[in-house]
N, C-alpha and C positions, 0 to 999 in steps of 0.2 A: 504494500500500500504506500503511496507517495506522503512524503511529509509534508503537511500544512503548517500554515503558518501561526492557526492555534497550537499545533503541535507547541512550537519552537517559545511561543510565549508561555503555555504551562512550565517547559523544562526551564527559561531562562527568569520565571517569577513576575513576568509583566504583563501587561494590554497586547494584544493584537494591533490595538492600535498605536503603540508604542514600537511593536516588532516594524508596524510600516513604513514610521515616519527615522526607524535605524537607519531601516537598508534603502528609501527613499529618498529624504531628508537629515541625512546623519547630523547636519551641523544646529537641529533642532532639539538635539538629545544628547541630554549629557551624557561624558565620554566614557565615563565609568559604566553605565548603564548601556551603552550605545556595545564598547565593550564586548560583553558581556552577549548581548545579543547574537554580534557577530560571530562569538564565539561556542557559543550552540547551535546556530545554523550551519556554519560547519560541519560543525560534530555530528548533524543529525544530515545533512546532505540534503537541506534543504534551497533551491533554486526558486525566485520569485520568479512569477508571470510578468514578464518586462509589458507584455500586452496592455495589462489590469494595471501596473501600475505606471503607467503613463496615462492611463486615463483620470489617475489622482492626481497625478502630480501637474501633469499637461509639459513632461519630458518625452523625449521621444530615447534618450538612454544611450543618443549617438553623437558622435563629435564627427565632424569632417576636416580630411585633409585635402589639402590642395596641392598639387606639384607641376613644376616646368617639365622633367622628361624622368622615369623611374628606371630608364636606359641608362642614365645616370651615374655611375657610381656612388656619387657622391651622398648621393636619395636613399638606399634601402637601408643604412644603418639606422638614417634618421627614422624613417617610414618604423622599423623594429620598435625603436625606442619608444616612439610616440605611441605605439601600439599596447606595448608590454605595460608602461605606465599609465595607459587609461584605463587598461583591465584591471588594474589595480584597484580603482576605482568603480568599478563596475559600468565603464564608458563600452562601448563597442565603437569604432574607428571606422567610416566607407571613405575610401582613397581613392582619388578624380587626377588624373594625368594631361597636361594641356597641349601636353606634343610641340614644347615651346612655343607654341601661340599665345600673343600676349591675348589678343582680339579673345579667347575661350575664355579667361579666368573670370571676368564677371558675369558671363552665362550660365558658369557651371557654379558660382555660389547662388544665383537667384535660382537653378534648378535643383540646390541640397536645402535650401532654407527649411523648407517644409520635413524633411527629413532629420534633420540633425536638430540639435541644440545648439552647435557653436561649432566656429566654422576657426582651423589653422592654415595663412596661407602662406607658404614658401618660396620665398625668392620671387613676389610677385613683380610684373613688369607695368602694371595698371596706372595709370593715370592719376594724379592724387584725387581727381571729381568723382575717378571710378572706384577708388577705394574707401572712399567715404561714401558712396553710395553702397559699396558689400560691407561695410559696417556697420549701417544703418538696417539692414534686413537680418542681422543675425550677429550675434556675440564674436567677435571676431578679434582674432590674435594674428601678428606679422612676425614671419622669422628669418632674419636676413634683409630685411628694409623696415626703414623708418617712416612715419606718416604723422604729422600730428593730430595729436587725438586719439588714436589706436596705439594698446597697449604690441610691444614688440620685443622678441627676442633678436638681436641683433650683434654679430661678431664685432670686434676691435679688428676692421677693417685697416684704418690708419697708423694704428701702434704697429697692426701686420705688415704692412708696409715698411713702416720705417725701422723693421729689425731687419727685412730682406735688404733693403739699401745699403743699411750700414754694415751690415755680414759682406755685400758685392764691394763695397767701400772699403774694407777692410782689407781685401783682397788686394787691392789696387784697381779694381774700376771704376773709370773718371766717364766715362759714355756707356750708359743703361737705356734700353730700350723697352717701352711695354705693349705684348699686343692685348688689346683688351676684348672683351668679352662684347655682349649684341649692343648696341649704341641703347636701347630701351633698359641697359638693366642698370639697377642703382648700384649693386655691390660694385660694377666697373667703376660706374661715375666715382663711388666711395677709394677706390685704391687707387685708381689714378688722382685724386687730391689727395691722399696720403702717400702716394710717391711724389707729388709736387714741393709739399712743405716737406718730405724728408732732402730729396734733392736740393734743395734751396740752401737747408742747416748743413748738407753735405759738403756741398759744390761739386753734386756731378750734375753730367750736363745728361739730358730727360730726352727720348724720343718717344715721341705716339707712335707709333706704327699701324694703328687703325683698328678696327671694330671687326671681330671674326665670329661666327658660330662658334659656341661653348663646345667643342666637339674635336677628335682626334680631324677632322677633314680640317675645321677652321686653324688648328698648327697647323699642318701644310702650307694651307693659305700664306700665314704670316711669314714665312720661310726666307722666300723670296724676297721681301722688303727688309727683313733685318738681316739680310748677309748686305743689301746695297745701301744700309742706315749708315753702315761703321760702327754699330754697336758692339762693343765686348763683353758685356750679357743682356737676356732679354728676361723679365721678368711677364710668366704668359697669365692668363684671366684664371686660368684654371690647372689642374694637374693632366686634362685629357688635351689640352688646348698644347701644353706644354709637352706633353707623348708625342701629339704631332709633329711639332715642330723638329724634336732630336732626329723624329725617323726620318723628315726631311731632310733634315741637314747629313744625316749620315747618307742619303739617296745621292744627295751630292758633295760626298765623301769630305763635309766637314765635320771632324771627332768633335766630340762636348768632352769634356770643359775644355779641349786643347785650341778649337779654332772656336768656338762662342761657350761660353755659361747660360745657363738656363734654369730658370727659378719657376716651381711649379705653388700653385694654392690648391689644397683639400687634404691632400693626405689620402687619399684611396689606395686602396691595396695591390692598384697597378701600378703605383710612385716606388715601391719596395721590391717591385720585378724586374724594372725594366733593367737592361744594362746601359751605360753605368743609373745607377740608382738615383731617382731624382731627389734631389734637393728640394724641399716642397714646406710651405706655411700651411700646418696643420690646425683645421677647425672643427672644434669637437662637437661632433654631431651627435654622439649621447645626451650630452650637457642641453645640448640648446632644445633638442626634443623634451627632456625632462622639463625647461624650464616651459614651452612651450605649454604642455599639458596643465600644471600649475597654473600658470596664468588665466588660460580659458576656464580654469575651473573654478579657480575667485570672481571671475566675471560672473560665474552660470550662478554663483553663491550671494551674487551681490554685494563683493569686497571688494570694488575695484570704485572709489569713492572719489571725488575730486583728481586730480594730476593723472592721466593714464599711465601704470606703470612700466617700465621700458627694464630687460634684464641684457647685459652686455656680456659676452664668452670669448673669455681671452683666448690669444691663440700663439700655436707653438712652432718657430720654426728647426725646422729640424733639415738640419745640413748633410746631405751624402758626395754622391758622386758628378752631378753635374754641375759643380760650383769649383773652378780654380782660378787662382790669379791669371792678369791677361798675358803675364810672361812667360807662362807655359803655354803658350801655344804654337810653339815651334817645337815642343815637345812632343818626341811619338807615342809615351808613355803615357796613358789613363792614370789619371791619379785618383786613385781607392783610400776610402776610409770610411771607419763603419757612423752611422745617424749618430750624430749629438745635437742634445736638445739646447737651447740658450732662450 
């Protein structure tokens, strides 16, 4: 026989209506008691009717995520995290992929509103008119861009920057190039003015080398214009943007780091394969999922009062193989050394 949820309030000594407003409403019940609750529904394996109790509460028990491409690398750790921590909660998660179209992201929150509770959107490219319009239909948390007014999880973009600067600076290069990511996305806009004011304190001298798809093809792309910039390294939008590029340049048998340096952003588990080993500004996409989930859930709670609040995730660069000074590059030797962090 299935356990009910009178069951669970004889064994745990309460209301029924106390069991519903636990596993509901927990933040309406004190924690000792709430507790306690939890902890004989458990024990007795009992599972609410998400159905029945959405029609008390007028939750629907779903959170929505949003993303640019899940082809990604950079997406599925986030996509786990945000997952595992809303079960936590007893959230269930529906994941909408925009196929880098900016033009889908606010189609696809006016078509979950009705479904979800509250909506996380990632690395959105939207318009600030349009962002404030998906924030107006649904509780809504930003991670990886800023907006005013919505609360957001967002990396230390420009401190990331300017530790890669100063690491290529270190090195001795005086001419850094960057290719950047879609001209629509703010994290580029964000690290290209954090390579500006790092360059400036540096005194190296800055190339744009221009706006590529976030994608092993958009390195390719860039290939070609940073071997005729004169740069002595390129610092790329991404770590897949940055895979491109080496395999380019080795297509036309110029070694990394011997005839250019190349600085990748993400940290994906393809920065640790390739040879030599990318050099990459690690952004902890645990971290930001975690905070992510938190967030939208003080909103769903109604603790998000005055100031929207905004959570920032430092970020790690981590030094391998495609980072030497520009004086070895008359050298035939690859120069190996295993990841340290700074």
């Amino acid at each position: 026989m299935a356990v009910t949820i009178t069951d669970v309030a004889r064994a745990a000594g309460v209301s029924t209506s106390t069991v519903s407003r636990a596993l509901s409403l927990p933040d309406k019940v004190d924690p000792a008691t709430r507790e306690r609750v939890l902890r004989v529904a458990e024990h007795l394996g009992y599972h609410p009717n998400r159905a029945a109790r959405g029609l008390i509460t007028g939750r629907t028990g779903n959170l929505g995520l949003i993303l640019p491409d899940l082809a990604n690398p950079f997406f599925p750790s986030l996509v786990k995290t945000v997952q595992r921590h809303a079960h936590r909660s007893d959230q269930q998660v529906l994941l909408m992929d925009t196929d880098e179209d900016p033009a889908a992201e606010l189609p696809l929150v006016r078509s979950l509103v009705k479904q979800v509770d509250g909506i996380i959107l990632c690395s959105p490219r939207m318009r600030p008119a349009d962002l404030r319009e998906a924030a107006s239909l649904s509780p809504t948390v930003l991670v990886n861009r800023k907006a005013r007014g919505i609360p957001a999880v967002v990396f230390d973009n420009v401190e990331g920057m300017r530790r890669i600067l100063a690491h290529l600076a270190g090195l001795g290069h005086a001419h850094v190039g960057f290719a950047g990511g879609p001209r629509s996305s703010w994290s580029s806009g964000e690290r290209l003015r954090g390579l500006r004011v790092a360059a400036a304190e540096l005194g190296v001298r800055l190339d744009e080398l221009g706006h590529f798809a976030p994608t092993v093809a958009g390195g390719h792309d860039a290939a070609e214009g940073a071997l005729l910039s004169g740069v002595t390294a390129v610092v790329a939008y991404n770590d897949l943007v940055a895979v491109g590029l080496c395999q380019a340049l080795a297509e036309r048998e110029v070694r990394v780091p011997d005839g250019l340096s190349v600085v990748g952003i993400d940290d994906i588990a393809l920065a640790a394969m390739v040879r030599p080993a990318l050099t990459t500004l690690a952004l902890p996409t645990e971290a930001a999922g975690r905070a992510a989930v938190d967030l939208l859930l003080q909103l769903l709670a109604g603790g998000a009062d005055g100031r929207p609040p905004q959570v920032g995730v430092a970020a790690e660069l981590l030094v391998r193989g495609t980072t030497a000074g520009p004086a070895s590059r008359s050298s035939p030797a690859t120069r190996r050394r295993a990841p340290r962090r700074t």
